[in-house]
C-alpha positions in Angstrom: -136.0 -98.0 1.1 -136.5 -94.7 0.9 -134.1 -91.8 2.1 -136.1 -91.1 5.3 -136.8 -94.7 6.5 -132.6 -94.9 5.9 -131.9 -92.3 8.1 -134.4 -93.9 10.9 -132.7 -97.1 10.4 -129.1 -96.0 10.4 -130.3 -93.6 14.0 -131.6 -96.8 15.1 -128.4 -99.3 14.0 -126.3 -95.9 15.9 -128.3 -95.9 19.3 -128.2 -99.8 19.6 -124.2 -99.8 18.9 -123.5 -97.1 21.8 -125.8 -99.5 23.8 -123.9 -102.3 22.5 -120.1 -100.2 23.5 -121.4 -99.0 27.3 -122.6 -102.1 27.5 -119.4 -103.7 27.1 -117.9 -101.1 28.9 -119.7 -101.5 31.8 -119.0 -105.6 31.3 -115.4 -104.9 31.2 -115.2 -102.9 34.1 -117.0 -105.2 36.5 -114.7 -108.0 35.3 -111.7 -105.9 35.9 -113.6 -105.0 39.6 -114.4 -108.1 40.7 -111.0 -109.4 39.7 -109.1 -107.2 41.7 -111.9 -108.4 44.1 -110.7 -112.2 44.5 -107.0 -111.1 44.6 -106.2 -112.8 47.9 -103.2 -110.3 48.6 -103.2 -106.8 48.3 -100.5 -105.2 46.3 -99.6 -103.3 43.1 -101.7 -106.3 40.9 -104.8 -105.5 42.8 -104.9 -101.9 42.6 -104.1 -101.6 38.6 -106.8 -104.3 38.5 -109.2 -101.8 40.6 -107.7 -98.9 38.4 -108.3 -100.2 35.0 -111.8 -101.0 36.5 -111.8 -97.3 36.9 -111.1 -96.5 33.2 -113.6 -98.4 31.9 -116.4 -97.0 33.9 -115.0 -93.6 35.8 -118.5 -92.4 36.8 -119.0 -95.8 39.4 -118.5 -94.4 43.0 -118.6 -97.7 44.6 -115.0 -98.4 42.3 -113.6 -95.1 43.3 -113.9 -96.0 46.9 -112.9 -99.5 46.9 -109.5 -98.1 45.2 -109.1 -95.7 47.6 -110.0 -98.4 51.0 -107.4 -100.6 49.1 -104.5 -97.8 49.1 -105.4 -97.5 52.6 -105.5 -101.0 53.7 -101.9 -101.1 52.1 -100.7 -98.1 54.6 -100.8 -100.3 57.2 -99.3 -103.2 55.8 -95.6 -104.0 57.9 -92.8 -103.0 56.3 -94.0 -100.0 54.5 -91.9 -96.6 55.2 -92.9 -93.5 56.2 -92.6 -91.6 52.8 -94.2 -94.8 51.2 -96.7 -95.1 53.8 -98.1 -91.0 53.0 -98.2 -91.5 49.4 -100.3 -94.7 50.0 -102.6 -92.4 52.4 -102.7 -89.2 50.1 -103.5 -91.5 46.9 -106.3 -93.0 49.3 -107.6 -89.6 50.1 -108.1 -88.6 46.1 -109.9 -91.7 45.2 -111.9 -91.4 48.4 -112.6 -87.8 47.9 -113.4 -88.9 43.7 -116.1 -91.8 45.2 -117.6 -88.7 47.2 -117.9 -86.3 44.4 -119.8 -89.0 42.6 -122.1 -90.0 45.7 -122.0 -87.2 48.5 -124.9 -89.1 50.8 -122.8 -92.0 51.1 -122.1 -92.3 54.8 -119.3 -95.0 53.9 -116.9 -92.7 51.8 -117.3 -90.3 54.4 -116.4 -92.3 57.5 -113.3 -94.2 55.6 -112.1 -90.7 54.5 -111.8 -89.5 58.3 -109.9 -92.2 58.7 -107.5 -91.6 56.4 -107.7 -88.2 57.1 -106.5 -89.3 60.9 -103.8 -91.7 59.4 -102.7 -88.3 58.1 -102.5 -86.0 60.8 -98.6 -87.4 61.5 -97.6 -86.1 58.0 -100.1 -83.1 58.1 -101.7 -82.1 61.9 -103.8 -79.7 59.8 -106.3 -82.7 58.6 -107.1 -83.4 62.4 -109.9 -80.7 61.5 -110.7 -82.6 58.5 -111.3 -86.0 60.0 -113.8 -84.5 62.4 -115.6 -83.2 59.8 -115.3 -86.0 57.9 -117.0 -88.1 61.1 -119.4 -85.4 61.4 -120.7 -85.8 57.9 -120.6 -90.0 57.8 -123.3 -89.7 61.3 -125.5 -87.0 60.1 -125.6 -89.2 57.1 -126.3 -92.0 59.1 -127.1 -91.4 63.0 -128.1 -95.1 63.5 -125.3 -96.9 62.7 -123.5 -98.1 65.8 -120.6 -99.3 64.2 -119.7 -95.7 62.8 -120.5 -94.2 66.5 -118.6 -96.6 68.2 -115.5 -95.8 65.5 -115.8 -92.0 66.3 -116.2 -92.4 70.0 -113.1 -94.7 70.1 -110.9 -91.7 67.9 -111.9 -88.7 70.3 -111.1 -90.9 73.3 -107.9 -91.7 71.9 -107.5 -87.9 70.8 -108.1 -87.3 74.5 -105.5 -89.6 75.8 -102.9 -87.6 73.6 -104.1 -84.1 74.4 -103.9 -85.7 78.6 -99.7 -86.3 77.5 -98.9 -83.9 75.8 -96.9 -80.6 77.6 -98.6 -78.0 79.1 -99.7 -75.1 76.9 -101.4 -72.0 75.8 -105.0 -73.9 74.5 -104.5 -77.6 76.0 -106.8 -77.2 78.1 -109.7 -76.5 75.9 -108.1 -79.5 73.9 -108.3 -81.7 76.4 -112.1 -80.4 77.4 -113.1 -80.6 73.5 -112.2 -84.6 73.4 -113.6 -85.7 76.2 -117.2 -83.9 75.5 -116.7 -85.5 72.3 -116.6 -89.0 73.2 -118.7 -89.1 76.1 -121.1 -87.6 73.8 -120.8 -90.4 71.1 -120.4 -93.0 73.4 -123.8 -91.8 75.1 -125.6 -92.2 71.9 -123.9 -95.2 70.7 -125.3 -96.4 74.3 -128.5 -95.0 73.4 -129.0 -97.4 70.5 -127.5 -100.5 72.0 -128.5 -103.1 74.7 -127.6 -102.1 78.7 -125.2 -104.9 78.8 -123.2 -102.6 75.9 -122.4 -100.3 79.4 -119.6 -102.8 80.5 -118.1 -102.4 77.1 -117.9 -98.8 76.6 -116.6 -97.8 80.3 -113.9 -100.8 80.0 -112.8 -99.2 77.0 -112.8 -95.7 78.3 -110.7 -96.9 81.7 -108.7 -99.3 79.5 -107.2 -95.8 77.7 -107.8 -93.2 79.7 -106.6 -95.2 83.1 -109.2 -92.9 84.8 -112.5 -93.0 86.7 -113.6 -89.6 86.1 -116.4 -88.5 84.2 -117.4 -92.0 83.2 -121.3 -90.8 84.5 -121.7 -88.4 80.8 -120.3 -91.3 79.1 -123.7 -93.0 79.9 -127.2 -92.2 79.3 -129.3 -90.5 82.3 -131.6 -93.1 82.9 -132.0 -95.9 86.4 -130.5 -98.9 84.2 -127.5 -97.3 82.5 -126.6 -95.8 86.3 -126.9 -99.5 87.6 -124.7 -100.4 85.1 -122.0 -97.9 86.0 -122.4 -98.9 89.4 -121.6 -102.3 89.2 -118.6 -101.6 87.1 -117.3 -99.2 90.1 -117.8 -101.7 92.4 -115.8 -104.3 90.7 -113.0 -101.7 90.4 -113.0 -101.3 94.4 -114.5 -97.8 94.0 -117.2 -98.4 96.0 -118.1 -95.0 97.3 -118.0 -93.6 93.9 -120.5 -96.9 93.3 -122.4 -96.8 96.3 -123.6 -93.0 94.3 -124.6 -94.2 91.5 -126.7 -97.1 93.3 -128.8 -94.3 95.0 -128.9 -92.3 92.3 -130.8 -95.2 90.2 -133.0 -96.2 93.0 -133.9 -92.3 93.6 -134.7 -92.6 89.6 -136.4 -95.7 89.3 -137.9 -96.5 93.0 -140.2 -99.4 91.8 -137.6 -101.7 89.9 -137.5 -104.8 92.7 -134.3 -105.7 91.0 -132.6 -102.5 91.5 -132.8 -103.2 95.4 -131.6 -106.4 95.2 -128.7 -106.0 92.9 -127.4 -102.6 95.5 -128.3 -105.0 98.8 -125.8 -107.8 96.8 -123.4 -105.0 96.7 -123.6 -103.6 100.1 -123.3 -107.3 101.6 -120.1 -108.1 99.8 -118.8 -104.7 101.6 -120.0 -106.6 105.2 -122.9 -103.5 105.4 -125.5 -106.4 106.4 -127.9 -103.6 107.7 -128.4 -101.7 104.7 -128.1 -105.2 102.5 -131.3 -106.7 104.3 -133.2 -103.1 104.4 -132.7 -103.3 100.3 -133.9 -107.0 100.4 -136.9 -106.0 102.4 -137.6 -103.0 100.1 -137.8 -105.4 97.3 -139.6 -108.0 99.5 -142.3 -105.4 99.9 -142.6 -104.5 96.1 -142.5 -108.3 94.9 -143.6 -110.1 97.5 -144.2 -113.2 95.5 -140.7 -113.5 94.2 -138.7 -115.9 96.4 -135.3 -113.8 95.7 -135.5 -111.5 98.9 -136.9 -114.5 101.0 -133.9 -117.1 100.2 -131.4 -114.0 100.3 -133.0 -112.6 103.9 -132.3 -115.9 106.0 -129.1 -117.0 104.3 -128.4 -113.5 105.4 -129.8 -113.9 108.5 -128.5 -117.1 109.7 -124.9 -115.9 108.9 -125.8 -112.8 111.3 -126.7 -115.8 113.9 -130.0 -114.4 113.9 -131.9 -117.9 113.5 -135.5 -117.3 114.5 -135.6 -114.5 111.8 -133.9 -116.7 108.8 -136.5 -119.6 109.6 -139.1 -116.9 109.5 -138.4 -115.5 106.2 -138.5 -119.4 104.4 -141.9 -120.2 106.7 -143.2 -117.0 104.7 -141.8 -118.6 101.6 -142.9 -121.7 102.1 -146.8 -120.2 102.8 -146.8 -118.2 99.8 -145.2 -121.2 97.6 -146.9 -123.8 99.2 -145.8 -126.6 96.1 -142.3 -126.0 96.1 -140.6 -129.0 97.7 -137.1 -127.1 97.4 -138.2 -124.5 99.9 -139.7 -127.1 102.2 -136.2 -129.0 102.3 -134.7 -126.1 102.9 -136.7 -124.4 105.8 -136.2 -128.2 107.0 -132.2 -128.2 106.9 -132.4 -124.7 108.8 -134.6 -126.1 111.9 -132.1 -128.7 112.2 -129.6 -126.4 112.2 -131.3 -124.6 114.7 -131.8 -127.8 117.1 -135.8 -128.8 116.2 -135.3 -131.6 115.3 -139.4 -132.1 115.7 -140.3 -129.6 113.1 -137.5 -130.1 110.9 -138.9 -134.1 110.7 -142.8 -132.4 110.5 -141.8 -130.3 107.6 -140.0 -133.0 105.7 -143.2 -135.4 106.3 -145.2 -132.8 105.1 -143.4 -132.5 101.5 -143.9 -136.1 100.9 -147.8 -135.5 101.5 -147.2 -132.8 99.0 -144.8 -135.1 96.5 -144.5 -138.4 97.6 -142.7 -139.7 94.8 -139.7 -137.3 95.2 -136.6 -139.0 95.4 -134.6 -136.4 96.7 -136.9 -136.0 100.4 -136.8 -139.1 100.8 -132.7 -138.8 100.7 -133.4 -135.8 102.8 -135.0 -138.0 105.5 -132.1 -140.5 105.5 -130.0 -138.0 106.5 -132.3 -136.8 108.7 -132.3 -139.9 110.7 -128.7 -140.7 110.4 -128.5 -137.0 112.4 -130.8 -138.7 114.4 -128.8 -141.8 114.8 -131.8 -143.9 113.8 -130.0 -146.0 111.4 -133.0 -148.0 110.5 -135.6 -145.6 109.3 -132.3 -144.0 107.7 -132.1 -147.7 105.6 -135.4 -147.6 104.7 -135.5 -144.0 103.4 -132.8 -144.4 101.6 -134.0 -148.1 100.2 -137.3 -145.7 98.8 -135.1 -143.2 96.8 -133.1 -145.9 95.2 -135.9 -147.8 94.3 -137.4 -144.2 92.7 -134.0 -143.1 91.0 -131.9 -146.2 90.6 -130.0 -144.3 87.9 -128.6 -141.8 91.0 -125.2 -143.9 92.0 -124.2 -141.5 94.7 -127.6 -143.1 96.8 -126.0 -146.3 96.8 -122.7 -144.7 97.9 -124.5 -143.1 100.6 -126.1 -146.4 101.8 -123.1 -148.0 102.3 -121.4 -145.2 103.8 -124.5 -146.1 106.6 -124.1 -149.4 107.1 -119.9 -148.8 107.3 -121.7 -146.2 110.2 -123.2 -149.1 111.7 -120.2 -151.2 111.4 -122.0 -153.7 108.7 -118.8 -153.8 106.6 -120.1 -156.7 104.4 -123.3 -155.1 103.5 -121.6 -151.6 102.3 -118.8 -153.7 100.2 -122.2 -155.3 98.7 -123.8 -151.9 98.2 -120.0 -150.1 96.7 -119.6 -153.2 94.9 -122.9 -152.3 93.0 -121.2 -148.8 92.5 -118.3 -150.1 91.0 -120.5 -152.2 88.3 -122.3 -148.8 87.0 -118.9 -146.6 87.7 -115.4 -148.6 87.8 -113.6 -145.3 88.7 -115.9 -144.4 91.4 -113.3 -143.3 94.3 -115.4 -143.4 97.2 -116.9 -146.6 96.2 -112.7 -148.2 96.2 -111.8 -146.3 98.9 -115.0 -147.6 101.0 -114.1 -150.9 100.3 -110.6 -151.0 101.0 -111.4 -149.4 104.5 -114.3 -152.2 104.8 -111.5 -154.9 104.7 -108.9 -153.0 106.5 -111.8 -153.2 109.0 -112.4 -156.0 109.3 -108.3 -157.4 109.4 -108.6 -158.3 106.0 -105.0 -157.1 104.7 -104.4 -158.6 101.3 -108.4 -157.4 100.1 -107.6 -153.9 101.8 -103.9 -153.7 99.8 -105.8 -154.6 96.4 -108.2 -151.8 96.6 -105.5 -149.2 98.4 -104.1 -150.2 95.1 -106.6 -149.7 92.4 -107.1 -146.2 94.1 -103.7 -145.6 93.6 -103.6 -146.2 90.1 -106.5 -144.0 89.4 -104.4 -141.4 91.6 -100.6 -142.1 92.5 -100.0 -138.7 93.9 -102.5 -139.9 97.2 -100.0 -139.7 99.7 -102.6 -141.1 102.5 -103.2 -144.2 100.4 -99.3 -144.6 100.3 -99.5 -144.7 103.7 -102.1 -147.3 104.1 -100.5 -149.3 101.7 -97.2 -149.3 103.7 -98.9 -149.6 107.1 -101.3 -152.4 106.1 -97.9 -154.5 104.7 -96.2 -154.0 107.9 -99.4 -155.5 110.2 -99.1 -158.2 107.6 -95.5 -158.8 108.3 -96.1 -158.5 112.4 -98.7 -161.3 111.7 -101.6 -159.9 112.5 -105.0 -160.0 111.1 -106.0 -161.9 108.0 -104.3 -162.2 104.4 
């Protein structure tokens, strides 16, 4: 081997062993990392672990900060002391710092350094500036992430609470101005990239520190659905002329949103202000008027206002424009009973079973139509159809013998309850309907046993105590049957 090819070769053997040495290096390091990593408790082991890591390769940022979050993470640990407590912060604020030096555009470091940087301000007030910058830095790094805007929202508010305690002086007032722009301004755009429902979040938080109600509208985007938002939170905190604003502020907004109308005429009835509630229902009537929201809402409105003719008017429009939907029909039904016609209540049930004949539930419907009616008979038989259609449904079998106990046919609704009691043997109303059968009809020691059974299923029933004892006195006078 000649001189030259030597040379190459020894360059060559020289360049692999540094490759070899970093290498290992780097090996060595990421053993000594991710042991400190699995290290369940935090303590003096885990940081030298994280520190020799740092030996080994002191150019890995991602080390550097992980040192540094660990120091601070142990500040907050219970029984550390103040003194303790600052040198913990202070050597987490060099190793942060390091970890930025190494990687300035990582938003992390940044955002964990304010932190510490507020964790500071006790020992030094000077860092306040620090942290903000800090913040400031970590968001223009990375505007989008909602975790780091909801962190920096949640300091300024918290900054404002202070500055709102503190003792009047020269400059608190431009303190206290400064923190609350600050977070209503990060909360607004931490609103800005999360879902509505996030509203109720943010202005529970801001009442639950600041105890106050004021300025909560910059704390939310200017826009119909975030305004909607605040007003329903207003409402629920019984200020509902403050929320009563922001309800026509959205609807001045947003004039075309159906559900806006029927969400402020929901508010404005639970306030008794049925005028304005059923002008907002028939806003929204007018701009969905296939949606059967304002109709059901208008004449259960309606009807509570005594104002029949108009409720049954507002589910015969219903009813026209959803011609197939039996619920409707049953409903409009119940009402013209309620309203004493009886003759188009029993039309409009006879027309849903034209519609859906094999519907169960009209045909339970009828049945109670008719026992209204006191036609016990074409009660029977309804109810006979929806059993034979649902035979699965025990509470129509408990509601044909509840008719023949009407009708004073005490063994056929023991028969019927007795059928209860096979598919359900806790069925209450199906023991208690018995025992009354056979207290009915004189027959004391049957009418104890059941009183009994009920009892055992629930001994706090002071009536059935009462039964028991009056039935076992009858028995003692002599009368009626054992």
């Amino acid at each position: 081997m000649n001189t030259e090819n030597h040379t190459k070769f020894l360059f060559s053997l020289g360049v692999v062993g540094v490759m070899i040495v970093l290498a290992l290096g780097q090996l060595t390091g990421n053993i000594w990392f991710h042991k400190a990593k699995s290290m369940s408790d935090r303590g003096v082991l885990k940081t030298n672990a994280m520190e020799r890591a740092l030996n080994v390769q002191p150019s890995h940022s991602f080390y550097w900060f992980s040192v540094g979050r660990e120091f601070n993470n142990l500040s907050i640990e219970s029984g550390v002391n103040l003194i303790e407590r600052r040198r913990l912060l202070e050597k987490a604020e060099k190793y942060l710092k390091r970890a930025i030096s190494l990687e300035p555009t990582a938003s992390l470091y940044h955002y964990h350094l304010g932190w510490v940087y507020v964790a500071l301000s006790p020992y030094r007030p000077s860092v306040k500036v620090e942290a903000h910058n800090a913040f400031q830095r970590a968001l223009l790094l990375n505007p989008t992430n909602t975790d780091f805007r909801w962190g920096v929202a949640n300091y300024h508010l918290n900054q404002y609470a202070l500055s709102l305690r503190r003792d009047t002086r020269t400059g608190l007032e431009t303190d206290i101005d400064w923190t609350r722009r600050n977070f209503q301004r990060h909360f607004r755009a931490y609103l800005e990239m999360r879902p509505p429902r996030e509203v109720s979040r943010v202005l529970d938080q801001c009442f639950a520190v600041t105890q106050e109600y004021d300025h909560l509208r910059e704390v939310i985007p200017d826009q119909p659905t975030y305004h909607f938002r605040l007003a329903q939170f207003l409402n629920q905190k019984g200020m509902w002329s403050l929320a009563k604003k922001e309800f026509e502020l959205a609807i001045s907004q947003d004039g075309s949103n159906p559900d806006a109308y029927h969400t402020y005429g929901s508010a404005l009835l639970s306030h008794e202000d049925y005028q304005e509630a059923l002008e907002m229902w028939k806003k929204e009537q007018a701009i969905s008027p296939e949606n059967p929201r304002s109709y059901l809402v208008l004449s259960k409105t309606f009807w509570t206002l005594k104002r029949k003719d108009e409720a049954i008017a507002e589910l015969e429009r219903l009813v026209s424009i959803h011609p197939d939907r039996t619920s409707y029909r049953l409903t409009l039904a119940t009402r013209l009973e309620g309203a004493r016609r009886p003759e188009q209540a029993l039309k409009v049930y006879q027309d849903a079973l034209k519609k859906d004949p094999e519907n169960h539930q009209i045909y339970v419907q009828i049945a109670s139509y008719w026992t209204r009616q006191k036609d016990f008979s074409e009660a029977e038989v309804a109810l006979s159809r929806a059993i034979s259609l649902k035979p699965s449904v025990i509470g129509y079998r408990d509601q044909l013998a509840r008719l023949y106990f009407q009708q004073k046919r005490y063994s056929r609704a023991i028969h019927e309850w007795e059928d209860v009691l096979r598919e359900d043997p806790k069925f209450m109303g199906a023991i208690n309907g018995i025992a009354r059968s056979y207290e009915e009809m004189e027959l004391w020691g049957q009418a104890v046993r059941y009183y009994r059974q009920a009892l055992t299923l629930n001994p706090d029933d002071e009536s059935v105590q009462q039964k028991i004892k009056a039935i076992e006195k009858r028995s003692e006078e002599g009368t009626g049957r054992s």
